[in-house]
Each structure stands twice: as structure tokens, then as C-alpha cells.
PDB file of N, CA, C, O and CB in Angstrom:
ATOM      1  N   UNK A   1       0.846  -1.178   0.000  1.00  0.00           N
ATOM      2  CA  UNK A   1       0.000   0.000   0.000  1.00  0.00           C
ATOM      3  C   UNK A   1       0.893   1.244   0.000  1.00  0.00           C
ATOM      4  O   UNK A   1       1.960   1.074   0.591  1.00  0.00           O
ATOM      5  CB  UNK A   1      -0.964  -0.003   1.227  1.00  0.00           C
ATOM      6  N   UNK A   2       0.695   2.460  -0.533  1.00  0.00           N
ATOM      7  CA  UNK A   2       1.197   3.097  -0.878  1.00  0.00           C
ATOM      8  C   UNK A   2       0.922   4.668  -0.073  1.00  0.00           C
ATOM      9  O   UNK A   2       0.031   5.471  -0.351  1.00  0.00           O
ATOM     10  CB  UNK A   2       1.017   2.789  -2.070  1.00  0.00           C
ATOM     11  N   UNK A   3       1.792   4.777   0.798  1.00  0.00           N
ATOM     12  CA  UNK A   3       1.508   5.786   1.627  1.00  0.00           C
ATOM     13  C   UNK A   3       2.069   7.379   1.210  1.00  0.00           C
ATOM     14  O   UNK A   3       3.199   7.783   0.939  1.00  0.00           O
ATOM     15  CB  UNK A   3       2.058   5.295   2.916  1.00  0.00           C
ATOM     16  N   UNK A   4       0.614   8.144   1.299  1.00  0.00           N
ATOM     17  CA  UNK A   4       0.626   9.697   0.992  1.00  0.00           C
ATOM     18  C   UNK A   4       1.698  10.258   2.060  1.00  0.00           C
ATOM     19  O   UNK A   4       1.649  10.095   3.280  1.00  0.00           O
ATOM     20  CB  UNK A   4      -1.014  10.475   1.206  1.00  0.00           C
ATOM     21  N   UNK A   5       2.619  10.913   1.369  1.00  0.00           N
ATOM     22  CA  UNK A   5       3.612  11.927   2.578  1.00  0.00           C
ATOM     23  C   UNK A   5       3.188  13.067   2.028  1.00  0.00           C
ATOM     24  O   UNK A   5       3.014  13.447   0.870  1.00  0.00           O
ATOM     25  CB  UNK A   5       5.534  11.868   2.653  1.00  0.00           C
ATOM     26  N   UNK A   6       3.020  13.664   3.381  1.00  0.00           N
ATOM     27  CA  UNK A   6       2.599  15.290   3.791  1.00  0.00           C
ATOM     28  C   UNK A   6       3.367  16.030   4.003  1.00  0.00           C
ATOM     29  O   UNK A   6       4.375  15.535   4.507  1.00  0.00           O
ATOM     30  CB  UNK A   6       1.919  15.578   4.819  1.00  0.00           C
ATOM     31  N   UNK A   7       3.399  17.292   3.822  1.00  0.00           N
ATOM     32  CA  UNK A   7       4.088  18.380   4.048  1.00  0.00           C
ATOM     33  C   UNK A   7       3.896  19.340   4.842  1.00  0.00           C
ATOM     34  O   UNK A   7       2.779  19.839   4.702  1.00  0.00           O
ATOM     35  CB  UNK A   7       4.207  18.823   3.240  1.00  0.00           C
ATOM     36  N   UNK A   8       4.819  20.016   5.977  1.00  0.00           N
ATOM     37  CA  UNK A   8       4.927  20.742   6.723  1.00  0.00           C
ATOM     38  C   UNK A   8       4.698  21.958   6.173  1.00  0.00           C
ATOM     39  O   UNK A   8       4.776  21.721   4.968  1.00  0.00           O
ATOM     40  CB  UNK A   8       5.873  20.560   7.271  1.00  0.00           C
ATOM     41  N   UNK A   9       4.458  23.151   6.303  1.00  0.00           N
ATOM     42  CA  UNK A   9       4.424  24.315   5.732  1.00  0.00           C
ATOM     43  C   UNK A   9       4.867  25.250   6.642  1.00  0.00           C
ATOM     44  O   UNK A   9       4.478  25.223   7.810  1.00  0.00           O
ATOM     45  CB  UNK A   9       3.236  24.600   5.234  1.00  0.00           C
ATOM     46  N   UNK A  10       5.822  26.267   6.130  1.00  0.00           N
ATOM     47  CA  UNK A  10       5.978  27.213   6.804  1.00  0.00           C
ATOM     48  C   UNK A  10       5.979  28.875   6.206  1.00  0.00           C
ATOM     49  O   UNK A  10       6.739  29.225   5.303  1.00  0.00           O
ATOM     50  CB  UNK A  10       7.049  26.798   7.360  1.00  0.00           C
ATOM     51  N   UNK A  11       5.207  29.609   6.731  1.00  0.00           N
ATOM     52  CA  UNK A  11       4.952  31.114   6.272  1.00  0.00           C
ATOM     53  C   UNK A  11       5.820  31.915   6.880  1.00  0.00           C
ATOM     54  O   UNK A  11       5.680  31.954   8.102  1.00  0.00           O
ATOM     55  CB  UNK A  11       3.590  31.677   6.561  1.00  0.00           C
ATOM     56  N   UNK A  12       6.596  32.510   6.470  1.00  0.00           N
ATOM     57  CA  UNK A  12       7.595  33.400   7.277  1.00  0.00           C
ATOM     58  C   UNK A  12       7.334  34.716   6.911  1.00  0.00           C
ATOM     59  O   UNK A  12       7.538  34.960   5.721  1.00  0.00           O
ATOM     60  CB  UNK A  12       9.112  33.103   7.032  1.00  0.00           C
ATOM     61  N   UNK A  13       6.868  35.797   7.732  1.00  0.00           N
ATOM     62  CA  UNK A  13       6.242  36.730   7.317  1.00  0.00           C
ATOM     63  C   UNK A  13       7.645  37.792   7.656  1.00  0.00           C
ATOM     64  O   UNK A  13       7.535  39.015   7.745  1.00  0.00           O
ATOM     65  CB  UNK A  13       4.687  36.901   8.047  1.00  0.00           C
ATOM     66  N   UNK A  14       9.147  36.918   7.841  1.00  0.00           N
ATOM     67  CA  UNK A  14       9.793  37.844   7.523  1.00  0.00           C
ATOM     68  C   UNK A  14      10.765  38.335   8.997  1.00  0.00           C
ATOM     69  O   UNK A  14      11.506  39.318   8.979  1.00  0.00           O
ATOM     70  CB  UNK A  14       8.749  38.839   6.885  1.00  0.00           C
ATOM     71  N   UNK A  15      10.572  37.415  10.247  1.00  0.00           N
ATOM     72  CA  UNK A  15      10.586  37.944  11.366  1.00  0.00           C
ATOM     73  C   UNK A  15      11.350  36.140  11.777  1.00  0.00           C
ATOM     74  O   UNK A  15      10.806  35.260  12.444  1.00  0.00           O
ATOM     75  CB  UNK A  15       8.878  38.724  12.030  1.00  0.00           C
ATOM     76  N   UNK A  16      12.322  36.106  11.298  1.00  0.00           N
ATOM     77  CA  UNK A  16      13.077  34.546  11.828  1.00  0.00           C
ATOM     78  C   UNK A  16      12.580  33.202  11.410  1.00  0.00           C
ATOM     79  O   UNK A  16      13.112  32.157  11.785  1.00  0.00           O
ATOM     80  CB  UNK A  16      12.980  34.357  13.400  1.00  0.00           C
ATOM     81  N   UNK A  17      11.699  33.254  10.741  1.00  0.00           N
ATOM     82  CA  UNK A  17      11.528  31.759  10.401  1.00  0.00           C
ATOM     83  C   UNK A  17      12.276  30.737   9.699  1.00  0.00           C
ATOM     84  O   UNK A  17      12.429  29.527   9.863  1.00  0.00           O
ATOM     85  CB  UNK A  17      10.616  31.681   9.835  1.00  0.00           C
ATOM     86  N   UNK A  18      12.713  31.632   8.828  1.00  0.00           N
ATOM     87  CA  UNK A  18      14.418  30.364   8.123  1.00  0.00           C
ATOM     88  C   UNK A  18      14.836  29.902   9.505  1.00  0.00           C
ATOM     89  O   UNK A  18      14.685  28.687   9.633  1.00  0.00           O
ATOM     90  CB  UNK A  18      16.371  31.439   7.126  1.00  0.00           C
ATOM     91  N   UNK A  19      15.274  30.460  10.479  1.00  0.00           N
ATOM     92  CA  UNK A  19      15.683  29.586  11.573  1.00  0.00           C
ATOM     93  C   UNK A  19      14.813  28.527  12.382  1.00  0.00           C
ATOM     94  O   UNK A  19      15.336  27.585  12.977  1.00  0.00           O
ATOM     95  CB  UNK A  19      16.123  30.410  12.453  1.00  0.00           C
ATOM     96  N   UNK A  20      13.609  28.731  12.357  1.00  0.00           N
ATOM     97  CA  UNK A  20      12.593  27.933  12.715  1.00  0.00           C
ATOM     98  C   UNK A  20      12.632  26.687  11.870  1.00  0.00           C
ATOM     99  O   UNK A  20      12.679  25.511  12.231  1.00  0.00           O
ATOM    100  CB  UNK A  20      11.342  28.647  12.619  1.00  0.00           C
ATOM    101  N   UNK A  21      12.596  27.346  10.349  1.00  0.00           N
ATOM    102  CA  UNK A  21      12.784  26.026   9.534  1.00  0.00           C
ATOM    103  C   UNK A  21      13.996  24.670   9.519  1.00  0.00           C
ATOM    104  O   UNK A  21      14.011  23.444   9.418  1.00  0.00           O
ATOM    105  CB  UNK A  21      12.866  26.583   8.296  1.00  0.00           C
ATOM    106  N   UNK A  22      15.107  26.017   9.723  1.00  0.00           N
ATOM    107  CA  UNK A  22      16.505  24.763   9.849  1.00  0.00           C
ATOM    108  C   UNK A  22      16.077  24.540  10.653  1.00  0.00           C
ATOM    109  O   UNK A  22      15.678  23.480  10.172  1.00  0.00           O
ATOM    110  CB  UNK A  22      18.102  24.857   9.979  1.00  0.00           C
ATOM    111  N   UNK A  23      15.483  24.499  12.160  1.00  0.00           N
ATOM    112  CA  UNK A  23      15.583  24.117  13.196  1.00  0.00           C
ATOM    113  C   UNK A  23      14.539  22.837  13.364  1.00  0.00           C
ATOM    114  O   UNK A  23      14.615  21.932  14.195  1.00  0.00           O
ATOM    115  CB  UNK A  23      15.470  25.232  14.002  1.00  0.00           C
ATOM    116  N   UNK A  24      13.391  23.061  12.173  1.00  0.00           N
ATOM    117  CA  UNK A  24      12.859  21.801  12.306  1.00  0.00           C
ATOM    118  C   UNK A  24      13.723  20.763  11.475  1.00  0.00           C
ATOM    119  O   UNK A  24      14.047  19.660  11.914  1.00  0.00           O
ATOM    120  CB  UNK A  24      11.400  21.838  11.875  1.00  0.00           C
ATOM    121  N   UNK A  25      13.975  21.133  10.523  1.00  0.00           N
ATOM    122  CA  UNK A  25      14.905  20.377   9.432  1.00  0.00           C
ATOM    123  C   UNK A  25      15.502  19.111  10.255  1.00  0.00           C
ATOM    124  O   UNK A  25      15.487  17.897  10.052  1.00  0.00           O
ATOM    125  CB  UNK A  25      16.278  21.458   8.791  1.00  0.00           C
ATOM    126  N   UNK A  26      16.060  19.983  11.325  1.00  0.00           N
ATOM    127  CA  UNK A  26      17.085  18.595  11.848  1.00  0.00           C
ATOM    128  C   UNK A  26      16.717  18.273  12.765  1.00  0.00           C
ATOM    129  O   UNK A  26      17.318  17.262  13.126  1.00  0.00           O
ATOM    130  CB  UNK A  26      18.511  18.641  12.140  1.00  0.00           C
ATOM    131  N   UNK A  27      15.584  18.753  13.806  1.00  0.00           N
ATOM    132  CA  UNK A  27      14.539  17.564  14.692  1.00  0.00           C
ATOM    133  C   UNK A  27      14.014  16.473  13.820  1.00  0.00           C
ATOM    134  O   UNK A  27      13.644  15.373  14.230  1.00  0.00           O
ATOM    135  CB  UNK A  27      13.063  18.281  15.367  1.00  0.00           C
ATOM    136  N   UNK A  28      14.014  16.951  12.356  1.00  0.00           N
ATOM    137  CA  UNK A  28      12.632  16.006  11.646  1.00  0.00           C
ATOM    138  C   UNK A  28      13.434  16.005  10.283  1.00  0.00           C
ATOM    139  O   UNK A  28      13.092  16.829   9.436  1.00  0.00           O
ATOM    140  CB  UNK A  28      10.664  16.900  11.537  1.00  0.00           C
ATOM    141  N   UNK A  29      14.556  15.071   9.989  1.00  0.00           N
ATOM    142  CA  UNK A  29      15.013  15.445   8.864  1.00  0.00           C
ATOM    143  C   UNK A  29      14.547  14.815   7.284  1.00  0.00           C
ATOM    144  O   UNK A  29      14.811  15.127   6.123  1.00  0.00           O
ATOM    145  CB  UNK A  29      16.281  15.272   9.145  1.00  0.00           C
ATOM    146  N   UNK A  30      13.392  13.361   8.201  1.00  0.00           N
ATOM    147  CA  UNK A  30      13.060  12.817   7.066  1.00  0.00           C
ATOM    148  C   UNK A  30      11.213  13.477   6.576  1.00  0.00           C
ATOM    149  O   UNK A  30      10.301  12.715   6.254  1.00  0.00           O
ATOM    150  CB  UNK A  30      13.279  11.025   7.398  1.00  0.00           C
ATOM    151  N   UNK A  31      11.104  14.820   6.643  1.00  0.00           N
ATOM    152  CA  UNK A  31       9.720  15.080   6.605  1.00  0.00           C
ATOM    153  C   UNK A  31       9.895  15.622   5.252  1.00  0.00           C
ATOM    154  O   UNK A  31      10.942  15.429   4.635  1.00  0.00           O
ATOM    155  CB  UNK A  31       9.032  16.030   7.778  1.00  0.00           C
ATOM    156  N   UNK A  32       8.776  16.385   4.697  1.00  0.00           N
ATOM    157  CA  UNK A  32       8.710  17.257   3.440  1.00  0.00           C
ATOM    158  C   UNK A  32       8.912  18.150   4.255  1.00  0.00           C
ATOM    159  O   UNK A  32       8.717  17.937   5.452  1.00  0.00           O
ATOM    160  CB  UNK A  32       7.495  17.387   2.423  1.00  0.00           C
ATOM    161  N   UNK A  33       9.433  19.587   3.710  1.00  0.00           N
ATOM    162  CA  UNK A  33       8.694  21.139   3.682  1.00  0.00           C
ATOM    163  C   UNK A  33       8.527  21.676   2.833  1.00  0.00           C
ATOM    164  O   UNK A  33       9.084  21.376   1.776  1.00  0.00           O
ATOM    165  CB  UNK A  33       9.124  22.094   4.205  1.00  0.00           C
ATOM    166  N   UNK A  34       7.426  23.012   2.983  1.00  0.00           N
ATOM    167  CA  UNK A  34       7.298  23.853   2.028  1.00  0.00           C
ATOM    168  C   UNK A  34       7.750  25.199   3.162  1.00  0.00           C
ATOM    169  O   UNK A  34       7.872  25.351   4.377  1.00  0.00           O
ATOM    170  CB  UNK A  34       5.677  23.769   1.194  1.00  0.00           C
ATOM    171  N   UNK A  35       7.906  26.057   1.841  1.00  0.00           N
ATOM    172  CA  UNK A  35       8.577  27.410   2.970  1.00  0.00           C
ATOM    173  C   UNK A  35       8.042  28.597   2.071  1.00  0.00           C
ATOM    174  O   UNK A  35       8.470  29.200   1.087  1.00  0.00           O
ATOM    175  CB  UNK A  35      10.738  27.537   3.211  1.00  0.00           C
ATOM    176  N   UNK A  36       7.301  28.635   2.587  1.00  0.00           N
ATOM    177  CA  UNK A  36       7.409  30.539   2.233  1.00  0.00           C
ATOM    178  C   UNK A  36       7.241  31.850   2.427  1.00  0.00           C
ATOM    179  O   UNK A  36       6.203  32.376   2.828  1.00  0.00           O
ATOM    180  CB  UNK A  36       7.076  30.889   1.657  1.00  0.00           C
ATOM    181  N   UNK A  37       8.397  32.472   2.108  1.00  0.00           N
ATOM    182  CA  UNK A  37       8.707  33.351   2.802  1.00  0.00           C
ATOM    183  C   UNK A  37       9.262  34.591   2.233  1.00  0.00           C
ATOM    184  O   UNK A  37       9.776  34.266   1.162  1.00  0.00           O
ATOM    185  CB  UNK A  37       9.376  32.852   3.565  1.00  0.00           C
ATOM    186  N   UNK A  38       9.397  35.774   2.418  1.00  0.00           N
ATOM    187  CA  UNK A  38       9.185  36.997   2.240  1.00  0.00           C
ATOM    188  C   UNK A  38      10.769  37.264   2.287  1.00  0.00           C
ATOM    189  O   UNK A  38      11.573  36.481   2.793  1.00  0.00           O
ATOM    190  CB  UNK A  38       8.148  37.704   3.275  1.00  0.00           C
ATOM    191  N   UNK A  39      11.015  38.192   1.829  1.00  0.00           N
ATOM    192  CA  UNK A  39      12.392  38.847   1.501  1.00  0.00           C
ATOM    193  C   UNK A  39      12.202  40.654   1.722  1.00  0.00           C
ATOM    194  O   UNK A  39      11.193  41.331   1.528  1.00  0.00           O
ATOM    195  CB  UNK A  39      12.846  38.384  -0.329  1.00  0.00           C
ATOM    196  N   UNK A  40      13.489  41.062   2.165  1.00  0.00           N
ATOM    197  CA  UNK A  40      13.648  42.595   2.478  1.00  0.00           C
ATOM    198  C   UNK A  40      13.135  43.725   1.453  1.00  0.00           C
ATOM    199  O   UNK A  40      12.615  44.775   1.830  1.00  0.00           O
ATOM    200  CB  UNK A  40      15.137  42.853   2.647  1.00  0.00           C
ATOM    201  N   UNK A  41      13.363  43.353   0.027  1.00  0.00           N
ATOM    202  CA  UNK A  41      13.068  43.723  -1.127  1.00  0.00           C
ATOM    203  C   UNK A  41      12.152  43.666  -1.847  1.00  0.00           C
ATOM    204  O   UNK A  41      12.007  44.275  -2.907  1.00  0.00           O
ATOM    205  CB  UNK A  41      13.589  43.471  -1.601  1.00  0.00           C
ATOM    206  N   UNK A  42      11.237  42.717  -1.200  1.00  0.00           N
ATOM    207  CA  UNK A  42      10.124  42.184  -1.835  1.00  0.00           C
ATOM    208  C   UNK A  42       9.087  42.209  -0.488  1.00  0.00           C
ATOM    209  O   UNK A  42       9.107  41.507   0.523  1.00  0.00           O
ATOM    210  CB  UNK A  42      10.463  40.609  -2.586  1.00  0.00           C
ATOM    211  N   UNK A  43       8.233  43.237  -0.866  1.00  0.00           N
ATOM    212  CA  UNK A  43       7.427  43.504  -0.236  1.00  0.00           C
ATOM    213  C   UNK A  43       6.029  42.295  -0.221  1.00  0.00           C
ATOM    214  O   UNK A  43       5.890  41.833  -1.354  1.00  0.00           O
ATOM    215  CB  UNK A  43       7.279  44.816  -0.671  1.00  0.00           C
ATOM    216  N   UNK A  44       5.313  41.887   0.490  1.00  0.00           N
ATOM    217  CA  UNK A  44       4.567  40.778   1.015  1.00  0.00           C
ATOM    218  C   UNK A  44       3.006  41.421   0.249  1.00  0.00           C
ATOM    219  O   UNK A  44       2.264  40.908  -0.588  1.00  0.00           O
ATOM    220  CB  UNK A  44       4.690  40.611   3.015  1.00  0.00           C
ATOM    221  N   UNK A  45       2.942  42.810   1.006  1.00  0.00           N
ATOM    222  CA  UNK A  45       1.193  43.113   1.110  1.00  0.00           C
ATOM    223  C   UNK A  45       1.185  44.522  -0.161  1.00  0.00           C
ATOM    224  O   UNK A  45       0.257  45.312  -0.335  1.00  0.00           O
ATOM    225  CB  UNK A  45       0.513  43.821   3.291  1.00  0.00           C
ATOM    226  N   UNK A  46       2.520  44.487  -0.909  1.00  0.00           N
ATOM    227  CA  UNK A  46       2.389  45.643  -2.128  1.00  0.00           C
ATOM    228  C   UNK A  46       1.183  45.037  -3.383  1.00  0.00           C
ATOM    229  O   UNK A  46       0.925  45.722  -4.373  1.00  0.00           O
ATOM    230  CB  UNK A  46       4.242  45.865  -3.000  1.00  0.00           C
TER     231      UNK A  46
END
């Protein structure tokens, strides 16, 4: 049987979450993620 793998998601509105992410990365290294996240230059709500 053929088991569905899921994905974690993470929204980083710009305020540390890349570190949240590595930080799950390697509690949980065999999971999916998705990440997304906002940059200095690139405004979110323009």
C-alpha cells in the first residue's frame, strides 16, 4: 500500500523563520517542507 507523505508548511512573514525552519529540518530530517517566505526587497502586502 502506498503511503501519501505530507508536508509541513511554513509562512515566514519575515521575522526569523528560516531559523525555525533549519531548526525543524534537523529535529525532523526525514519530513517534506514547504517554505514561504518573504524577503527585504520584496514587499509581502504591495
Amino acid at each position: 500500500m502506498d503511503k501519501k507523505r505530507l508536508s509541513i508548511g511554513f509562512f515566514d512573514s519575515g521575522v526569523g523563520g528560516i531559523s525555525v525552519l533549519r531548526e525543524a529540518m534537523k529535529l525532523m530530517p526525514n519530513e517534506n517542507y514547504i517554505y514561504f517566505g518573504r524577503f527585504k526587497k520584496c514587499s509581502l502586502w504591495s
